[in-house]
N, CA, C and O atoms as CSV, one atom per row, in Angstrom:
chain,resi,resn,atom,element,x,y,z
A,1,UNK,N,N,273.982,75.669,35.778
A,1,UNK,CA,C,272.771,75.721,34.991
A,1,UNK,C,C,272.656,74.489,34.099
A,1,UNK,O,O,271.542,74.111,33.733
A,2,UNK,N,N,273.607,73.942,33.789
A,2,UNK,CA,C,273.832,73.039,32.665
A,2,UNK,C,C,273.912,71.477,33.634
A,2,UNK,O,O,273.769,70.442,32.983
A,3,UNK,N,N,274.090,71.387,34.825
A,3,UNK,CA,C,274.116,70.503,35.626
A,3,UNK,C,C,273.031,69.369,35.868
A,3,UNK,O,O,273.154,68.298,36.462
A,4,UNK,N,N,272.078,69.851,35.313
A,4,UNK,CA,C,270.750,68.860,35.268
A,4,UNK,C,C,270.461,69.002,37.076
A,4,UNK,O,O,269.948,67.928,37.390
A,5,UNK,N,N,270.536,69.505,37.788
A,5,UNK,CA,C,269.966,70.163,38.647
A,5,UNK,C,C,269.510,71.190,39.587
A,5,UNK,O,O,269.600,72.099,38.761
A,6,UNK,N,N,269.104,71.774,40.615
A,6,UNK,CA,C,268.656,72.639,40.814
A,6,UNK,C,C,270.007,73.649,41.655
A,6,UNK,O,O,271.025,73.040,41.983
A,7,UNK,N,N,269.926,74.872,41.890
A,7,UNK,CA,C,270.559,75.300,42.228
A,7,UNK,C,C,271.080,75.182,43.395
A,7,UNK,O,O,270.310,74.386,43.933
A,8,UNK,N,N,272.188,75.544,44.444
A,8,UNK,CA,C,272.845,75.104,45.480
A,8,UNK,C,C,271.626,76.422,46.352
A,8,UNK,O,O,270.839,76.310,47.292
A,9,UNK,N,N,271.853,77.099,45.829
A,9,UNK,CA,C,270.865,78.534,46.678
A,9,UNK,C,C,269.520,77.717,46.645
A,9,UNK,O,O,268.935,77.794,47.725
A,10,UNK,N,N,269.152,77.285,46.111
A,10,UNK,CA,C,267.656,77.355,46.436
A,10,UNK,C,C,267.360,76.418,46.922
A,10,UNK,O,O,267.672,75.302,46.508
A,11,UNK,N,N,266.485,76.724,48.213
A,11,UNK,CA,C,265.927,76.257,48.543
A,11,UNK,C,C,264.561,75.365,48.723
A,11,UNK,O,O,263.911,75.138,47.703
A,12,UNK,N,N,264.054,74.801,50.101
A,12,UNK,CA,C,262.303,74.621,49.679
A,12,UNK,C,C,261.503,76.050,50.102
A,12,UNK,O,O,260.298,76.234,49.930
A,13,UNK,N,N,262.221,76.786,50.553
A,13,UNK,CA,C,261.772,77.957,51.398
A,13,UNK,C,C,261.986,79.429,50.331
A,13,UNK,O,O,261.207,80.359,50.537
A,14,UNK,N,N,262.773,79.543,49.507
A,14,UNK,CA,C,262.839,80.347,49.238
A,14,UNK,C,C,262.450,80.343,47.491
A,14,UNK,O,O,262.792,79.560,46.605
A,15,UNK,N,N,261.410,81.837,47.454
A,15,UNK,CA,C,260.893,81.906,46.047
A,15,UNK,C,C,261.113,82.902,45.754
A,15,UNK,O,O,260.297,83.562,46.397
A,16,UNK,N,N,261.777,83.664,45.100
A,16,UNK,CA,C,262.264,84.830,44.264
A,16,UNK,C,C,260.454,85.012,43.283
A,16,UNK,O,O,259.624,85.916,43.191
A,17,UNK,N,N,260.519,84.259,42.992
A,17,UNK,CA,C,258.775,84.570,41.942
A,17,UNK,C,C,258.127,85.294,43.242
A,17,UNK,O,O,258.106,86.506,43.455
A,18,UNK,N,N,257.707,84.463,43.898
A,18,UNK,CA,C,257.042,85.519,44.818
A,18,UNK,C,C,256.999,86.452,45.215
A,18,UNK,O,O,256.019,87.184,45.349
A,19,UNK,N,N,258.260,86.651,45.537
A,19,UNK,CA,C,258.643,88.138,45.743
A,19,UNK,C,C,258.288,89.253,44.586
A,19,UNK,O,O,257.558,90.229,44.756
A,20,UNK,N,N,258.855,88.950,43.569
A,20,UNK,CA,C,258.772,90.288,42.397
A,20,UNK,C,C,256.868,89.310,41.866
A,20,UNK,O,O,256.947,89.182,40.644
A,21,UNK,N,N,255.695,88.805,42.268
A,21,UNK,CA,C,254.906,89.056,42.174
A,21,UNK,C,C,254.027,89.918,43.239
A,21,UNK,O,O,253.037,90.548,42.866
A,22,UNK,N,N,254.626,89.892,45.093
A,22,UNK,CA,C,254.123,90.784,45.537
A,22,UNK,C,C,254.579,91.944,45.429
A,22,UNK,O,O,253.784,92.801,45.817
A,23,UNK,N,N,255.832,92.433,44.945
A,23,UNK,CA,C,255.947,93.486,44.914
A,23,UNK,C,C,255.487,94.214,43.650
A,23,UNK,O,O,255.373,95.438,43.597
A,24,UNK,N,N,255.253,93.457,42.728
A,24,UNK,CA,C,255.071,94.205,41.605
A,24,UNK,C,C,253.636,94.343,41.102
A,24,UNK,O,O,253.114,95.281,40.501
A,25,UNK,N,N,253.028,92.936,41.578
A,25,UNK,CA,C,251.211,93.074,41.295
A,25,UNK,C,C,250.171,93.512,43.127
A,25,UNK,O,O,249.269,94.251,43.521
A,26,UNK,N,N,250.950,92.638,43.568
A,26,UNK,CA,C,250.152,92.403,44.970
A,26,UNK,C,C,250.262,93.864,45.282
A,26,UNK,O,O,249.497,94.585,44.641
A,27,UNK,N,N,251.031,94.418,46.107
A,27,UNK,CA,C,251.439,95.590,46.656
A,27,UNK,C,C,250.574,96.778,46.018
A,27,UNK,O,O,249.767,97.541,46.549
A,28,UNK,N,N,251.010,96.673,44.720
A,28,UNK,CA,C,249.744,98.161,44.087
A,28,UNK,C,C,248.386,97.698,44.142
A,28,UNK,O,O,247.454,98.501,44.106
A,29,UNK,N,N,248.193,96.342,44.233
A,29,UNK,CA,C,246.917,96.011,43.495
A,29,UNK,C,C,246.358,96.674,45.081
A,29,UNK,O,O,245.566,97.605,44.930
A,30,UNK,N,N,246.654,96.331,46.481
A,30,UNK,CA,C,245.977,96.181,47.600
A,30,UNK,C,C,246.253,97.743,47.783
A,30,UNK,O,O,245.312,98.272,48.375
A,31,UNK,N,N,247.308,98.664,47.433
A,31,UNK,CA,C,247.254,99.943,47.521
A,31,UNK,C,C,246.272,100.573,46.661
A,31,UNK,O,O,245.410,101.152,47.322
A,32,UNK,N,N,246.117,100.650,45.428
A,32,UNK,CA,C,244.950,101.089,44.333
A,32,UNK,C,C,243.100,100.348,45.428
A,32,UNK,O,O,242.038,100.958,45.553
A,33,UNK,N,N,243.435,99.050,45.928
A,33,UNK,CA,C,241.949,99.459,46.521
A,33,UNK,C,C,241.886,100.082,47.826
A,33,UNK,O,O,240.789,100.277,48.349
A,34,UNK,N,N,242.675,100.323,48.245
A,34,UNK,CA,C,242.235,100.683,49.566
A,34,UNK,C,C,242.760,102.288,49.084
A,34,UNK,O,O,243.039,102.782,50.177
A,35,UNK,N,N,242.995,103.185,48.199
A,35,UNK,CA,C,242.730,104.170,48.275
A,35,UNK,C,C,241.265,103.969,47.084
A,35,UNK,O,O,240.595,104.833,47.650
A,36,UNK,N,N,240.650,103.656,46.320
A,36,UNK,CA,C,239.541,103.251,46.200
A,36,UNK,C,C,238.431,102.995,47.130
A,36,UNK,O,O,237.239,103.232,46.931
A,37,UNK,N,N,239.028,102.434,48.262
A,37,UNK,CA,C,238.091,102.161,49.159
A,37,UNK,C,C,237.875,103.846,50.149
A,37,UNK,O,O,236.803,104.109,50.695
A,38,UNK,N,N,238.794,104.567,50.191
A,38,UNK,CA,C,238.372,105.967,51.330
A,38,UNK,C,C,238.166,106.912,50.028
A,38,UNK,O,O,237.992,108.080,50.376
A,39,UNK,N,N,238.151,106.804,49.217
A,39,UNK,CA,C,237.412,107.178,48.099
A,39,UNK,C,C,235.774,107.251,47.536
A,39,UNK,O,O,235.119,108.086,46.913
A,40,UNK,N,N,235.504,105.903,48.115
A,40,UNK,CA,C,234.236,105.387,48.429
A,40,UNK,C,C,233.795,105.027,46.890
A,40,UNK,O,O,232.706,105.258,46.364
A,41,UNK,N,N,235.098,104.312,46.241
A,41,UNK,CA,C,234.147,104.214,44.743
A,41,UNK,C,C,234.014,102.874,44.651
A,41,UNK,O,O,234.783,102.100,45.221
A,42,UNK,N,N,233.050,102.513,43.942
A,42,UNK,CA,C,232.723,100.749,44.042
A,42,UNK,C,C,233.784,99.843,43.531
A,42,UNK,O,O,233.850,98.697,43.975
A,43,UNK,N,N,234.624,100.270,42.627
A,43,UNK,CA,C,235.350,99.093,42.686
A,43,UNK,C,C,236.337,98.520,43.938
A,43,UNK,O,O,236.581,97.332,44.152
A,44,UNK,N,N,236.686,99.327,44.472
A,44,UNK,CA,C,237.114,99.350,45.717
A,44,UNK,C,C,236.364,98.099,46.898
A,44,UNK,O,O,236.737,96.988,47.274
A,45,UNK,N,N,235.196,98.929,47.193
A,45,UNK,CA,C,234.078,97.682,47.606
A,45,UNK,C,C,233.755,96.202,46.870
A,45,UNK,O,O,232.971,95.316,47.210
A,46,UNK,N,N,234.485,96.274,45.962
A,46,UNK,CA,C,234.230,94.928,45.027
A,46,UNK,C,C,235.639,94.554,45.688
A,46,UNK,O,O,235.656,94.042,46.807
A,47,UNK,N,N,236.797,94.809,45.001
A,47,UNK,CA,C,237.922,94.152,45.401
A,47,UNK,C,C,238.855,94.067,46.733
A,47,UNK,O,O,239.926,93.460,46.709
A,48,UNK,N,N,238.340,94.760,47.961
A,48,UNK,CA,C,238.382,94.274,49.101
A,48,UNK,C,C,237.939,93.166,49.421
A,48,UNK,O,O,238.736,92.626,50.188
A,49,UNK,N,N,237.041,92.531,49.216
A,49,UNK,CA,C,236.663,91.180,49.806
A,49,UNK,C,C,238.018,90.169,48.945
A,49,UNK,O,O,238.953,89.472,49.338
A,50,UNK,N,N,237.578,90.496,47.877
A,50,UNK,CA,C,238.594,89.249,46.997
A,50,UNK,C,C,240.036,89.401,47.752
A,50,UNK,O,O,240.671,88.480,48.265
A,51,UNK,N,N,240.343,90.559,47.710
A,51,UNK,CA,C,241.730,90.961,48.018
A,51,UNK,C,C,242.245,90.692,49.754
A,51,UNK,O,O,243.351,90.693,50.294
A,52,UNK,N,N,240.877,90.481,50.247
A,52,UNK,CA,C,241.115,90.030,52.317
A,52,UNK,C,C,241.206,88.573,51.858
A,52,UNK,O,O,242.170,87.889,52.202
A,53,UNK,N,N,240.290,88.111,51.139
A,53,UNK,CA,C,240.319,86.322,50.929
A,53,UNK,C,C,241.470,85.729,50.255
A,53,UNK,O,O,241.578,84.509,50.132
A,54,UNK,N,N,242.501,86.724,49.730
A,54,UNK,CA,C,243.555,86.280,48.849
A,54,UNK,C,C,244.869,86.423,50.300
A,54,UNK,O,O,245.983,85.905,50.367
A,55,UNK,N,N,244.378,87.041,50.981
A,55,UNK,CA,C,245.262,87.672,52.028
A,55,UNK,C,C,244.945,86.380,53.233
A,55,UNK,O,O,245.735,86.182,54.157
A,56,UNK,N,N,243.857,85.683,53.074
A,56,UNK,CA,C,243.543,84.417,54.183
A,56,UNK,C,C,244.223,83.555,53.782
A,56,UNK,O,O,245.091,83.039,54.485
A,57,UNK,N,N,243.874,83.048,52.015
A,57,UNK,CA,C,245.009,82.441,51.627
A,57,UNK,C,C,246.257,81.902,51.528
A,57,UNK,O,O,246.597,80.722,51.450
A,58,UNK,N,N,247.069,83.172,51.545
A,58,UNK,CA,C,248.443,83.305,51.785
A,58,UNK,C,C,249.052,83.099,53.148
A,58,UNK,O,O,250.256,82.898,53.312
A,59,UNK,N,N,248.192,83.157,54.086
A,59,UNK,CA,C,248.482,82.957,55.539
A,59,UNK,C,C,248.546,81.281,55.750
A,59,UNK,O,O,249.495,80.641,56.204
A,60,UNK,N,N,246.895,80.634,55.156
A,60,UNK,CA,C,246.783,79.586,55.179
A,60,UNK,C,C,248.233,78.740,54.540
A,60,UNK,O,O,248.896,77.843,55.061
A,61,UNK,N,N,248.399,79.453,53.176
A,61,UNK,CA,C,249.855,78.139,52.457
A,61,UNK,C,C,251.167,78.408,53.403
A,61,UNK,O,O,251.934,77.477,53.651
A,62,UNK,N,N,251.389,79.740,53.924
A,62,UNK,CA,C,252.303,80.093,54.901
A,62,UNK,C,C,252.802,79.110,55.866
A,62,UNK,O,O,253.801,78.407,55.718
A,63,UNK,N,N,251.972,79.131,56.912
A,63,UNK,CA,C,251.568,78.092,57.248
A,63,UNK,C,C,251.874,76.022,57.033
A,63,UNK,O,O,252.485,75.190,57.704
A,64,UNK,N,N,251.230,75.977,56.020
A,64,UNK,CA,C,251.132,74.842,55.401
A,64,UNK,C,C,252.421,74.683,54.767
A,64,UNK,O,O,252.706,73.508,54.535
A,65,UNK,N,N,253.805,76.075,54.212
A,65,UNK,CA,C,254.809,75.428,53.897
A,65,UNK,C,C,255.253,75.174,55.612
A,65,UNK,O,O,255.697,74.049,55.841
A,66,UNK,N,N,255.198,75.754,56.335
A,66,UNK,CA,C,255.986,75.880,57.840
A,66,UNK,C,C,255.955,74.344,57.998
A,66,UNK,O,O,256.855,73.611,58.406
A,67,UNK,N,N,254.740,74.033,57.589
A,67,UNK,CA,C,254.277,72.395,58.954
A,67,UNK,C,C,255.530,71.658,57.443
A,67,UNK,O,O,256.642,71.211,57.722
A,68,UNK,N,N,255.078,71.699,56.232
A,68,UNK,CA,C,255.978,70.449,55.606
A,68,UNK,C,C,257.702,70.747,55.388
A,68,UNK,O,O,258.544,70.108,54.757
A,69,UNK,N,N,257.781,71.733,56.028
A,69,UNK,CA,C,259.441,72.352,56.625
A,69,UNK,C,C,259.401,71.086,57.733
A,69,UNK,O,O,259.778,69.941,57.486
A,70,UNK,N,N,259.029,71.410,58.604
A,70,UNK,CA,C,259.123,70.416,59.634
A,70,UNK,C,C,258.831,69.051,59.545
A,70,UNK,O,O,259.553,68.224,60.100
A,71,UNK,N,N,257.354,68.580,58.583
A,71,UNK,CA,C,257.669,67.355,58.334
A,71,UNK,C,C,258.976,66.729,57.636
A,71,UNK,O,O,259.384,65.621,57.983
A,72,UNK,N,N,259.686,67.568,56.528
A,72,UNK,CA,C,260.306,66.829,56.091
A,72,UNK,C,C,261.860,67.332,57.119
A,72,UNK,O,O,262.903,67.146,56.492
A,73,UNK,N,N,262.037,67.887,58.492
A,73,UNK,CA,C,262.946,67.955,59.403
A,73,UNK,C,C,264.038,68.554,58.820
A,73,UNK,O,O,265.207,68.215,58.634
A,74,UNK,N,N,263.315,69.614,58.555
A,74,UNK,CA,C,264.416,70.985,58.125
A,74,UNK,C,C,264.950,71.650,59.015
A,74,UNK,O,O,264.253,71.818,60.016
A,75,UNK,N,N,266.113,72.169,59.014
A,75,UNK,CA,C,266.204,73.377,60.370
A,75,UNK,C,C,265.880,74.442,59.617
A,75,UNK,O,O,266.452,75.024,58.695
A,76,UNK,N,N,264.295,74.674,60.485
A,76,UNK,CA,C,264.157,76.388,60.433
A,76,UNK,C,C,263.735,76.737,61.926
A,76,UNK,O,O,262.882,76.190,62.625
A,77,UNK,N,N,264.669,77.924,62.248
A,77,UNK,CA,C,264.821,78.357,63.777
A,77,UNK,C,C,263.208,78.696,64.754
A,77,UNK,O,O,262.133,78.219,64.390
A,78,UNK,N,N,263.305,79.261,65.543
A,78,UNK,CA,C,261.758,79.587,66.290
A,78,UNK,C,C,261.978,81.073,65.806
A,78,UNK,O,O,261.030,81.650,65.271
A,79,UNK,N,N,262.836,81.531,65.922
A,79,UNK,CA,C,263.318,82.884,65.251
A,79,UNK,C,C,262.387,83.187,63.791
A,79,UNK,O,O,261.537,84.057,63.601
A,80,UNK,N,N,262.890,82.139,62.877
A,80,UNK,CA,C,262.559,82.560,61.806
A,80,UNK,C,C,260.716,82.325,61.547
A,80,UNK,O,O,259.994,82.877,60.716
A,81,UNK,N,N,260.404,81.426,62.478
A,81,UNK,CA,C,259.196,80.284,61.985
A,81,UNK,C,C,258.122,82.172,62.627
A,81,UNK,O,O,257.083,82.610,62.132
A,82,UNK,N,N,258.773,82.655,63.546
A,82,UNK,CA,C,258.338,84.103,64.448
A,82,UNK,C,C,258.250,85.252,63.484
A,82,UNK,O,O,257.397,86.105,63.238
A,83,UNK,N,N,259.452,84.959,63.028
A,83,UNK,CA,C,259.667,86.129,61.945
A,83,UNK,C,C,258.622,85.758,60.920
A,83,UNK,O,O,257.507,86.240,61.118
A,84,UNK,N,N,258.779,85.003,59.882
A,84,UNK,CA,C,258.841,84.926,58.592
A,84,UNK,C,C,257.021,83.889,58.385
A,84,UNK,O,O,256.305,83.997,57.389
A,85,UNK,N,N,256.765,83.169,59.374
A,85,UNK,CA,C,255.403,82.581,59.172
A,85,UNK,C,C,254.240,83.768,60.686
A,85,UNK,O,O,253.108,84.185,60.442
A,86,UNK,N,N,254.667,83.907,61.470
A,86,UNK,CA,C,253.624,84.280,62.329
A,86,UNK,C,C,252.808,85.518,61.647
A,86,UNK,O,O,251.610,85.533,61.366
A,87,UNK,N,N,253.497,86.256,61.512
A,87,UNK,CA,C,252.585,88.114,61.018
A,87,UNK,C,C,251.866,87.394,59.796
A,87,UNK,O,O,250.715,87.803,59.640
A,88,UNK,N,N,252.242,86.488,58.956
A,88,UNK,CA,C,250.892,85.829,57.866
A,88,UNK,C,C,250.048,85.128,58.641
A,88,UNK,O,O,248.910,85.062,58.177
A,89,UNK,N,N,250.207,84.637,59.564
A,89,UNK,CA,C,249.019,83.616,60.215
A,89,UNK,C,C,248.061,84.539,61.177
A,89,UNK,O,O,246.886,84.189,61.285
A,90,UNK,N,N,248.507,85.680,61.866
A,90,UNK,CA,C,248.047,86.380,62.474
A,90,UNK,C,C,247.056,87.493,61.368
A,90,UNK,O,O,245.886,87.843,61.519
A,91,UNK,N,N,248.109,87.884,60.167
A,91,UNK,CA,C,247.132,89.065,59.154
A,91,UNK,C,C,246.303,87.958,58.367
A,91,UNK,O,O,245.901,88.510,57.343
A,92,UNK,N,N,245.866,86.614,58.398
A,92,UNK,CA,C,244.925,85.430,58.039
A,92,UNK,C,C,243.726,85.906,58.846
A,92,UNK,O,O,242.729,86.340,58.268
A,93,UNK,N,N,243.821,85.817,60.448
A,93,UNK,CA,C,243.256,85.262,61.423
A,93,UNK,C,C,242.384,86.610,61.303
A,93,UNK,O,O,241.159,86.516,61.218
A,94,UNK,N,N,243.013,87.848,61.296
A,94,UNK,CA,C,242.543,89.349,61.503
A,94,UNK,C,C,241.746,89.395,59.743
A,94,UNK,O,O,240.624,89.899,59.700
A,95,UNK,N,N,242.136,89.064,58.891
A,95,UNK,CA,C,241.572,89.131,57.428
A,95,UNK,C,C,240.505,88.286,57.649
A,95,UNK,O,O,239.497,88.737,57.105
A,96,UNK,N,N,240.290,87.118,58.295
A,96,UNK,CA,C,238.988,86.508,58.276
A,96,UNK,C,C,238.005,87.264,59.242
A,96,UNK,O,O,236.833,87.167,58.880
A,97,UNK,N,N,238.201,87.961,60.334
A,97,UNK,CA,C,237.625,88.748,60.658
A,97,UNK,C,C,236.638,89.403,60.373
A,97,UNK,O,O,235.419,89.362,60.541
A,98,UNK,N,N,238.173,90.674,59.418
A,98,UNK,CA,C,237.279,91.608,59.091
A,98,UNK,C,C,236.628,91.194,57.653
A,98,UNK,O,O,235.912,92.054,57.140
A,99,UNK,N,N,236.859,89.561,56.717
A,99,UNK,CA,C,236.253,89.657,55.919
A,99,UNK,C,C,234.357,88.681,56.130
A,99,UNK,O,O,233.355,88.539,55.429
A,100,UNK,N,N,234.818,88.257,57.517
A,100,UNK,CA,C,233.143,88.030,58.189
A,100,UNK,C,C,232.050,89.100,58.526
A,100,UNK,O,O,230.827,88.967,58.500
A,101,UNK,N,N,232.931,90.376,58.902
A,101,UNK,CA,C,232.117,91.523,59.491
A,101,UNK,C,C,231.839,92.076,58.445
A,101,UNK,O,O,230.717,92.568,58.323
A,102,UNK,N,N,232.829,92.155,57.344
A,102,UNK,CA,C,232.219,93.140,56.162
A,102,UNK,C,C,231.325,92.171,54.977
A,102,UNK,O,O,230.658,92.686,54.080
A,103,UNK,N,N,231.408,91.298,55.099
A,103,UNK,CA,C,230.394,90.746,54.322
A,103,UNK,C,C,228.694,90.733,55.675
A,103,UNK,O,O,227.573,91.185,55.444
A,104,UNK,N,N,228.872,90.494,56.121
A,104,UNK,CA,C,227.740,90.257,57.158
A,104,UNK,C,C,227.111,91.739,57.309
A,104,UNK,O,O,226.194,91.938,58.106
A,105,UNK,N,N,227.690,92.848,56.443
A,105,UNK,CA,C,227.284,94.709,56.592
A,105,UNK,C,C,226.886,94.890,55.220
A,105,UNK,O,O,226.729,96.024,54.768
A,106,UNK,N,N,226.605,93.232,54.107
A,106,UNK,CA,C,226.313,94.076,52.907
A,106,UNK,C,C,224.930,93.918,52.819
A,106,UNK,O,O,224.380,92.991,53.413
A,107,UNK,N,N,223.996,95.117,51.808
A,107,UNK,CA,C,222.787,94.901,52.092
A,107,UNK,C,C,222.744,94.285,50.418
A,107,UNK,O,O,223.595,94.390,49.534
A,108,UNK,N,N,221.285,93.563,50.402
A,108,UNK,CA,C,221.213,93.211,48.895
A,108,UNK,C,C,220.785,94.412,48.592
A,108,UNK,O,O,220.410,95.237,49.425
A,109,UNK,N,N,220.831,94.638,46.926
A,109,UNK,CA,C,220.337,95.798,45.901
A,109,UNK,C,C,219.171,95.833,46.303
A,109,UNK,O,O,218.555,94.885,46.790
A,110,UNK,N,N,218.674,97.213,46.084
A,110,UNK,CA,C,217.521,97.796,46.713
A,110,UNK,C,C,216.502,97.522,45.417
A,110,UNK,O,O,215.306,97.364,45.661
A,111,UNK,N,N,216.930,97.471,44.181
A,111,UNK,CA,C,215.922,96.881,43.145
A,111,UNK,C,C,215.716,95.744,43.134
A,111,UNK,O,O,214.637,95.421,42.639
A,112,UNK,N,N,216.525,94.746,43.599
A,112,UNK,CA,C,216.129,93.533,43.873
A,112,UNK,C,C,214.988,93.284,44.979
A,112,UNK,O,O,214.267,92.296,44.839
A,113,UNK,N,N,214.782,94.223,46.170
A,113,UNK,CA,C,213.833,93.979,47.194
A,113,UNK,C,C,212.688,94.581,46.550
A,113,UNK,O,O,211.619,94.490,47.153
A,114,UNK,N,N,212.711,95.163,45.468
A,114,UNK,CA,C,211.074,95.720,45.060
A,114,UNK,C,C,210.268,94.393,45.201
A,114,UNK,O,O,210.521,93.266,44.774
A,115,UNK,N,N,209.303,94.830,45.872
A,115,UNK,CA,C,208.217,94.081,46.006
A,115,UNK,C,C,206.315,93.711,44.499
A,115,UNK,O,O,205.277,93.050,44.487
A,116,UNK,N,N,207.058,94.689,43.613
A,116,UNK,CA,C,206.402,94.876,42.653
A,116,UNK,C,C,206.370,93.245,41.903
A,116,UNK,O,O,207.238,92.388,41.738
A,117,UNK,N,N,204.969,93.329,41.579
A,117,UNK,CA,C,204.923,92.115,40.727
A,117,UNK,C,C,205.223,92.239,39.307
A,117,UNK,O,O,204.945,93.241,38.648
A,118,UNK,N,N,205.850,91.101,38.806
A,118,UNK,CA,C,206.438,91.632,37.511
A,118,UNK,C,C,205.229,92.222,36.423
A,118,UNK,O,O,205.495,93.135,35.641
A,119,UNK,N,N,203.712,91.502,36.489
A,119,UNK,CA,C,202.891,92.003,35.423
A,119,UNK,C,C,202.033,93.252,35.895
A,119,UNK,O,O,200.917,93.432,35.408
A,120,UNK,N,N,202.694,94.329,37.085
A,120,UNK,CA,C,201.919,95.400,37.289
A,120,UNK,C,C,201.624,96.225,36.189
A,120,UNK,O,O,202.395,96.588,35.301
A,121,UNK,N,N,200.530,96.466,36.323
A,121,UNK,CA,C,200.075,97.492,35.006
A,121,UNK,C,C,200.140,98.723,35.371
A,121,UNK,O,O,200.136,99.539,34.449
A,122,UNK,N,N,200.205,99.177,36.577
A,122,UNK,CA,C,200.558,100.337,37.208
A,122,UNK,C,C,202.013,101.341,36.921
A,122,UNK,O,O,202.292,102.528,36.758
A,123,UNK,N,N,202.687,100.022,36.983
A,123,UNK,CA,C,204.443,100.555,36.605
A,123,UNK,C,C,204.358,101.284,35.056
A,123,UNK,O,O,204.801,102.424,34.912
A,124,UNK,N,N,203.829,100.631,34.056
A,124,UNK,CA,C,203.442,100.785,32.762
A,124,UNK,C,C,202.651,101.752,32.138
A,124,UNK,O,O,202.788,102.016,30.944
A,125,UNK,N,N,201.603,102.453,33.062
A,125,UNK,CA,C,201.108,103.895,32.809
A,125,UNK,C,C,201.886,104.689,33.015
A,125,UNK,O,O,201.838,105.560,32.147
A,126,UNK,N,N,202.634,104.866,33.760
A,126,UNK,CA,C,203.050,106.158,34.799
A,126,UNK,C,C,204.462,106.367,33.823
A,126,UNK,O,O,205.272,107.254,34.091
């Protein structure tokens, strides 16, 4: 610790932060909406999109550490690159998906399509 440099364990690959942030924020946060979501209550419908686009994200840097593993000619196996990068690049590919189809199913607010002109005098009797 006192060595003025980094530890012998660590790696470029390995992040302990990450970990105890998906397990401790990520994990409930995506469990709390998706029982929100068969719930059918709106916040749910709000934080699915954010929460598929945070999930494209993570596939995308996945990814992007894999390729600068290899640029800078690391050994990481086909094993691991299978293991440990593919199921993020694949739950990316499937998250952009379904976050094209479910945005492309939203309708705008139905008070926004009123067709009423704002100075009706009609709205104002009644």
């Amino acid at each position: 610790m006192f060595r003025n440099g980094a530890p012998a364990t660590l790696g470029s690959y390995t992040t302990e932060v990450t970990a105890i942030l998906d397990w401790g924020l990520v994990a409930p946060l995506f469990l709390w909406t998706a029982i929100n979501l068969l719930r059918h209550r709106p916040n749910g419908f709000v934080l699915a999109p954010i929460l598929t686009f945070f999930m494209i994200l993570v596939g995308i840097v996945v990814l992007g550490q894999r390729l600068m593993q290899a640029f800078r000619a690391e050994t990481v196996t086909f094993a691991e690159t299978g293991v440990y990068v593919l199921p993020f690049v694949l739950l990316s590919a499937m998250g952009t998906v379904v976050l094209v189809n479910y945005l492309q199913t939203l309708r705008p607010n139905r008070l926004l399509l009123d067709k009423e002109e704002p100075n009706d005098k009609s709205r104002l009797s009644s």
